[in-house]
KOLFI-201963 format. One record per residue (C-alpha): chain; y, z, x. Coordinates in nm, 3 decimals, m for minus. Layout:
BEGIN
+-------+---------+---------+---------+
| zalum |      yy |      zz |      xx |
+-------+---------+---------+---------+
|     A |       Y |       Z |       X |
...
+-------+---------+---------+---------+
***
This chain:
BEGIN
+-------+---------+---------+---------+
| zalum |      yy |      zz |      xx |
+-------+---------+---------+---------+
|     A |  m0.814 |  m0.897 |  m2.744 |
|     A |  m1.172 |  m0.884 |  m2.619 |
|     A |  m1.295 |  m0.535 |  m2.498 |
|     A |  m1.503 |  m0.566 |  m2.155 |
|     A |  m1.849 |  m0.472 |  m2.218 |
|     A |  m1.893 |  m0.098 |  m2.024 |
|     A |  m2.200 |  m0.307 |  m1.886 |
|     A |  m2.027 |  m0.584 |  m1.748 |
|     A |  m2.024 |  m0.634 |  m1.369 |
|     A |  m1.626 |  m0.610 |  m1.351 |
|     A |  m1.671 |  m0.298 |  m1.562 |
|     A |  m1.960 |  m0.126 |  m1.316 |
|     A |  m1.698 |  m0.223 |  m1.011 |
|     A |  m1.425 |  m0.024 |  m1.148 |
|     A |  m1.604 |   0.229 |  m1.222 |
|     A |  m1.762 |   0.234 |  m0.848 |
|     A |  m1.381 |   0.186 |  m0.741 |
|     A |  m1.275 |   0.523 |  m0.854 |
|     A |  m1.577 |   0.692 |  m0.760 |
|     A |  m1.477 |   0.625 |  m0.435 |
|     A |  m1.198 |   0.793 |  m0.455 |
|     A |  m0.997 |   0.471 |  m0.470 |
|     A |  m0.765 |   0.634 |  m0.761 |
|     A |  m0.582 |   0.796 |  m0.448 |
|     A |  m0.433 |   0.417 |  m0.387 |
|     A |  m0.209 |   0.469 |  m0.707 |
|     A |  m0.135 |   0.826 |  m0.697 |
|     A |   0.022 |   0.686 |  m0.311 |
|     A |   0.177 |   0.452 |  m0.560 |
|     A |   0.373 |   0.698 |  m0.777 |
|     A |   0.407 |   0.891 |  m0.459 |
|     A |   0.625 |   0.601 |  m0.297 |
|     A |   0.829 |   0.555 |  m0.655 |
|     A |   0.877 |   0.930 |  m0.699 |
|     A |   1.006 |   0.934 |  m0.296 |
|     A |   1.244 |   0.669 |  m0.426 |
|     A |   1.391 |   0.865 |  m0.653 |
|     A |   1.446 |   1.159 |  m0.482 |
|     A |   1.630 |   0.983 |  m0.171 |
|     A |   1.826 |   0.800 |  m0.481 |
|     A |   1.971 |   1.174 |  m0.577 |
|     A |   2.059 |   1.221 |  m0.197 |
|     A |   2.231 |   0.919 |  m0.209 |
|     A |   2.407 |   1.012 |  m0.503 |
|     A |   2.475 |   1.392 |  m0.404 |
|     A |   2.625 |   1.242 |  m0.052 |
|     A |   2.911 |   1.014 |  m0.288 |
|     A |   2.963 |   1.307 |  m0.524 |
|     A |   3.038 |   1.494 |  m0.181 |
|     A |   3.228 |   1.220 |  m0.071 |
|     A |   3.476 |   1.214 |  m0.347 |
|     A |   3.516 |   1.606 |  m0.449 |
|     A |   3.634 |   1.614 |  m0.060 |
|     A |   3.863 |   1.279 |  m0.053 |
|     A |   4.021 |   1.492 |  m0.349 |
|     A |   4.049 |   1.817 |  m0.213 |
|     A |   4.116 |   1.710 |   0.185 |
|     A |   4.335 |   1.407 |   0.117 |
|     A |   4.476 |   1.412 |   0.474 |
|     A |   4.118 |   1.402 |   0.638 |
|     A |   4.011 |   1.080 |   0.443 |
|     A |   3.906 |   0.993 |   0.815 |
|     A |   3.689 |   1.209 |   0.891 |
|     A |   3.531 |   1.276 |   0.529 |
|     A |   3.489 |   0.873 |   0.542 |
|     A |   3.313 |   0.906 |   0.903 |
|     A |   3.082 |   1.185 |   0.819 |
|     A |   2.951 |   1.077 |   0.494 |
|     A |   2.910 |   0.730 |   0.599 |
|     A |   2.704 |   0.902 |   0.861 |
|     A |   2.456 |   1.106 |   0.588 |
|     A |   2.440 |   0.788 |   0.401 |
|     A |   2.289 |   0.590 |   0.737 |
|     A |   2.045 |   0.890 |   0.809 |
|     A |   1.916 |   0.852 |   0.421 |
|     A |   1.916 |   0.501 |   0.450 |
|     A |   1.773 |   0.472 |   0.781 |
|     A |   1.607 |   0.717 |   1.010 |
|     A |   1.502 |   0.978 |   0.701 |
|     A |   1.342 |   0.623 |   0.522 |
|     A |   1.226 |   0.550 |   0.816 |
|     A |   1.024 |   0.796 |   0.902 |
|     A |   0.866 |   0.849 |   0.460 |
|     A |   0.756 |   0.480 |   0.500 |
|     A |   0.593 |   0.515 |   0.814 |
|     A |   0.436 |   0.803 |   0.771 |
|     A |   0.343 |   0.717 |   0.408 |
|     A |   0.194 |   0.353 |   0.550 |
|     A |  m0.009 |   0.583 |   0.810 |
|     A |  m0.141 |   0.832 |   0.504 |
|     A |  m0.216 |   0.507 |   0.315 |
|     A |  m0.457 |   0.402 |   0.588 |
|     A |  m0.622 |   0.710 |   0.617 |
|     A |  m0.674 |   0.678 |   0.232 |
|     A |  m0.814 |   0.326 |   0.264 |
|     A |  m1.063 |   0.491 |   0.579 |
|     A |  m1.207 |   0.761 |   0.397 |
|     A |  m1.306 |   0.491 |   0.048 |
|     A |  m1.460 |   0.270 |   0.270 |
|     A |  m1.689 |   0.527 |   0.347 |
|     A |  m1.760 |   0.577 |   0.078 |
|     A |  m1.847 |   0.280 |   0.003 |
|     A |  m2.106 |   0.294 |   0.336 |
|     A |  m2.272 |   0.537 |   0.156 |
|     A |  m2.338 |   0.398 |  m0.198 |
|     A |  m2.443 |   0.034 |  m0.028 |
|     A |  m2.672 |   0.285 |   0.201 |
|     A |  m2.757 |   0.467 |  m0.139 |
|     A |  m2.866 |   0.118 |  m0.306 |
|     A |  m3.004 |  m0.031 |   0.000 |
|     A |  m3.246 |   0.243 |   0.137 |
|     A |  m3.054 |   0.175 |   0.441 |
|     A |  m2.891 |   0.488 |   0.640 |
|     A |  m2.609 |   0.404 |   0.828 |
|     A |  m2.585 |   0.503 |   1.151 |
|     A |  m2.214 |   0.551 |   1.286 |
|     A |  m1.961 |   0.818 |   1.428 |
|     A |  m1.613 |   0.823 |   1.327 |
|     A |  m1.363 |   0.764 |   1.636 |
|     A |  m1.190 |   0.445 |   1.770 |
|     A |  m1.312 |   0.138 |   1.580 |
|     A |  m1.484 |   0.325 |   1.268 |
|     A |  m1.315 |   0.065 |   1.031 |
|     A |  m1.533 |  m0.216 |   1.241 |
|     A |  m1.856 |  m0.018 |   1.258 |
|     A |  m1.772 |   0.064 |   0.855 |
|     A |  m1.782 |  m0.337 |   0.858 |
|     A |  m2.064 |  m0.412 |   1.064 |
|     A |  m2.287 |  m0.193 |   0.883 |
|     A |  m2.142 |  m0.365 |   0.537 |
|     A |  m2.203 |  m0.720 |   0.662 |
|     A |  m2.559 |  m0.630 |   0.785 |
|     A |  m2.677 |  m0.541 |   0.464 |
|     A |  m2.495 |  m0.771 |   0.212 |
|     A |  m2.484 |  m1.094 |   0.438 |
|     A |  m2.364 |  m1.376 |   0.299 |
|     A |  m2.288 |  m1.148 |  m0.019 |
|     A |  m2.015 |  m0.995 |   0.209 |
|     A |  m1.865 |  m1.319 |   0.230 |
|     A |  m1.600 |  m1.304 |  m0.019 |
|     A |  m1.516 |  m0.952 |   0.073 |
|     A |  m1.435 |  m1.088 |   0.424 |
|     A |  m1.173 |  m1.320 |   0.335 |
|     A |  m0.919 |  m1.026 |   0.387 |
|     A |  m1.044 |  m0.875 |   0.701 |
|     A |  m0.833 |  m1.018 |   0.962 |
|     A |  m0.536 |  m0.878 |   0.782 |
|     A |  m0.672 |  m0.538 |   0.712 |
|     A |  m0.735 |  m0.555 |   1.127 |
|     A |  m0.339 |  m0.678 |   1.143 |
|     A |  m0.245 |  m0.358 |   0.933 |
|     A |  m0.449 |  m0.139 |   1.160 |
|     A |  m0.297 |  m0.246 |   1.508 |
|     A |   0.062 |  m0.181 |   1.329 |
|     A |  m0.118 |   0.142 |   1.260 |
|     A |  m0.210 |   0.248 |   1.558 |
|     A |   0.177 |   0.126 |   1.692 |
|     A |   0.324 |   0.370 |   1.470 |
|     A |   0.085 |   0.635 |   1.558 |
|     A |   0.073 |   0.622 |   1.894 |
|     A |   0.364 |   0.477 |   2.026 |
|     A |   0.617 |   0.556 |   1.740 |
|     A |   0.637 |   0.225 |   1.608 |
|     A |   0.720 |   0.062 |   1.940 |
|     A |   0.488 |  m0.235 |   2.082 |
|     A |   0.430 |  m0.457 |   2.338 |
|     A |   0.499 |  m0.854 |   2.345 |
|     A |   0.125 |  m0.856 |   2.332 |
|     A |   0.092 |  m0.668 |   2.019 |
|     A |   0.395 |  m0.908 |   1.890 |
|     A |   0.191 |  m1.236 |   1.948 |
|     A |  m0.081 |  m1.137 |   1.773 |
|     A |   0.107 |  m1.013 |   1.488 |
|     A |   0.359 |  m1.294 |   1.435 |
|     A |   0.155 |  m1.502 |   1.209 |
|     A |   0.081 |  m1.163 |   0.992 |
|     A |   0.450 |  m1.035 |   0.998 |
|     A |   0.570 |  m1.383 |   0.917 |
|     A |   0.403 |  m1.366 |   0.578 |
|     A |   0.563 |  m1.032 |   0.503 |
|     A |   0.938 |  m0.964 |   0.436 |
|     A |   0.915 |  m0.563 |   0.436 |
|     A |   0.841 |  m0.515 |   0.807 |
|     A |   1.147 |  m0.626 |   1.068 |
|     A |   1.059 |  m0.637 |   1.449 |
|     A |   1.365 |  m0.593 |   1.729 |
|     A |   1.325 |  m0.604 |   2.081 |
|     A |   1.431 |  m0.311 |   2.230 |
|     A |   1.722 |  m0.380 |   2.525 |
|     A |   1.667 |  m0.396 |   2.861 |
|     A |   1.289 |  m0.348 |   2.823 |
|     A |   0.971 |  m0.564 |   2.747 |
|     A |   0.892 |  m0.363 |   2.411 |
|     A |   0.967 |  m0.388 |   2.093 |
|     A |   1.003 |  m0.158 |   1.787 |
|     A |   0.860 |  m0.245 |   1.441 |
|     A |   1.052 |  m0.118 |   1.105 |
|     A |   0.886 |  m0.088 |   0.727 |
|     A |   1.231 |  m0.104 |   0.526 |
|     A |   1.024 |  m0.058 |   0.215 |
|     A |   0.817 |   0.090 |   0.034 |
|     A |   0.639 |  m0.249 |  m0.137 |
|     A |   0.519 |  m0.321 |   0.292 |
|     A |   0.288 |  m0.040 |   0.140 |
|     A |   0.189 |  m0.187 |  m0.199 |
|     A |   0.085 |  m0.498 |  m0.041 |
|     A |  m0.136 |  m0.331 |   0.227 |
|     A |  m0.293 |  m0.119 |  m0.041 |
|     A |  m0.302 |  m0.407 |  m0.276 |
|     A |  m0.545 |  m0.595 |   0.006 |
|     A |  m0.759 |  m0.278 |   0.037 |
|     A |  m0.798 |  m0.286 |  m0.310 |
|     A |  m0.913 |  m0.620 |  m0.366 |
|     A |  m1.173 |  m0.542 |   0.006 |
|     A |  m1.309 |  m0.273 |  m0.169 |
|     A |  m1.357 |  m0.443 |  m0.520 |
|     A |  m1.515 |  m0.762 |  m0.371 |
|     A |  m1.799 |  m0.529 |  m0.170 |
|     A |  m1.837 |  m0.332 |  m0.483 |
|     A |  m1.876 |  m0.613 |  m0.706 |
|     A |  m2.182 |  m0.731 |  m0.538 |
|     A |  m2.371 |  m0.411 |  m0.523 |
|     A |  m2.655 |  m0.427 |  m0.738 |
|     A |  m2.664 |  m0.198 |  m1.048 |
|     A |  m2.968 |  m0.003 |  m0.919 |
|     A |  m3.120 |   0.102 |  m0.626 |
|     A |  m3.373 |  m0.174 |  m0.459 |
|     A |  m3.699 |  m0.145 |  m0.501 |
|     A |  m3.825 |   0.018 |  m0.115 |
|     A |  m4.027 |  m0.230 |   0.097 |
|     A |  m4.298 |  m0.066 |   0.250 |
|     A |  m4.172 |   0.050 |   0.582 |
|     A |  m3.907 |   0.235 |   0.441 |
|     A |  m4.118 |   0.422 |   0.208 |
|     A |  m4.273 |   0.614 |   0.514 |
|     A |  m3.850 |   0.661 |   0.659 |
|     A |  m3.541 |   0.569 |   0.636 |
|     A |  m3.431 |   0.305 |   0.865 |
|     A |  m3.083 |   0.387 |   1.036 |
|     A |  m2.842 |   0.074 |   1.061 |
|     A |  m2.629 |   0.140 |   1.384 |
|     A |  m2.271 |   0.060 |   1.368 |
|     A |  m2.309 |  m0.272 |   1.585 |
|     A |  m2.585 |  m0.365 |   1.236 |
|     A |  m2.905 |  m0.339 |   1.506 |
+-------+---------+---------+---------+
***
């Protein structure tokens, strides 16, 4: 098998990758597996349960049947629920906090200080500021923007309005949701809303899959030093706002 060279361009992207803290993507992974498990061993503690009562309450098979169905819906819905939303949400943060990282090794290479506040819209301005300095090198990178911008409006649902959005929000996520069979949406009765359910945990292995790749293709066309200064930046720093003025 032929060994990479540690010089190779793939080789100085990976290593970029994890300097930007992108190693957090798998420990979500084993994270998500290791939730798995655990909610496995409820599962199985709640049928243990199950039958040690059957066999020492014979005559309230009913009611043993009733409440441990119950426990087994909770741990299979609402408790689930609830880990995979709030692990997708976590997940997002994670992906936030590399690309700015990335901002400031591209500003590192470039000579080019970026010039942005965090608040609503930082993933754009994150962008913006990208795309001003790589141009058409950013090209590739931008192939999976409109669905990192999908993932972030089901972000902010789930933030903000616990997972529950408008017919709006549905239109412009139908084309996205179609492609994904770990997300259900239900329209909540009697009302004009509707609520959006991860059922699993590989929703989130997808989304950080196509962060992954985002962040590789931007990294990949850094160069593998720092540009040489043109002459009005060796007296200061030009700031790139967030809008790339």
């Amino acid at each position: 098998m032929k060994i990479p060279s540690p010089y190779s361009r793939k080789s100085r992207t990976d290593k970029l990758f994890y300097k930007a803290g992108a190693g957090a993507f798998h420990q979500m992974r084993l994270y998500l597996e290791s939730m798995d498990e655990l909610l496995q061993v409820q599962r199985q503690r709640i049928e243990r349960d199950r039958r040690k009562h059957l066999k020492k309450y014979p005559q309230d098979w009913q009611l043993i049947e009733e409440f441990s169905d119950g426990d087994i819906a909770r741990v299979d819905g609402y408790f689930t629920n609830v880990l995979l939303n709030s692990s997708f949400m976590a997940s997002f943060a994670l992906f936030e906090s590399v690309f700015q990282k990335v901002c400031f090794r591209t500003a590192y290479k470039y000579f080019q200080e970026p010039d942005f506040n965090s608040g609503p819209g930082i993933i754009n301005k994150y962008r913006s500021y990208l795309s001003s300095i790589l141009r058409n090198d950013f090209a590739q990178a931008d192939l999976s923007w409109q669905d990192i911008l999908r993932y972030s409006e089901l972000r902010n649902a789930i933030v903000h309005h616990g997972s529950i959005g408008t017919k709006k929000d549905i239109l412009l996520l139908i084309p996205f949701l179609k492609k994904h069979n770990f997300i259900t949406v239900k329209k909540i009765r009697n009302t004009s809303k509707y609520r959006f359910t991860i059922t699993d945990k590989k929703f989130i292995y997808e989304f950080l899959a196509c962060v992954s790749k985002f962040i590789r293709d931007i990294l990949f066309e850094l160069p593998p030093g720092r540009r040489k200064k043109l002459p009005h930046q060796i007296a200061a720093r030009p700031k790139i706002s967030a809008t790339g003025q």
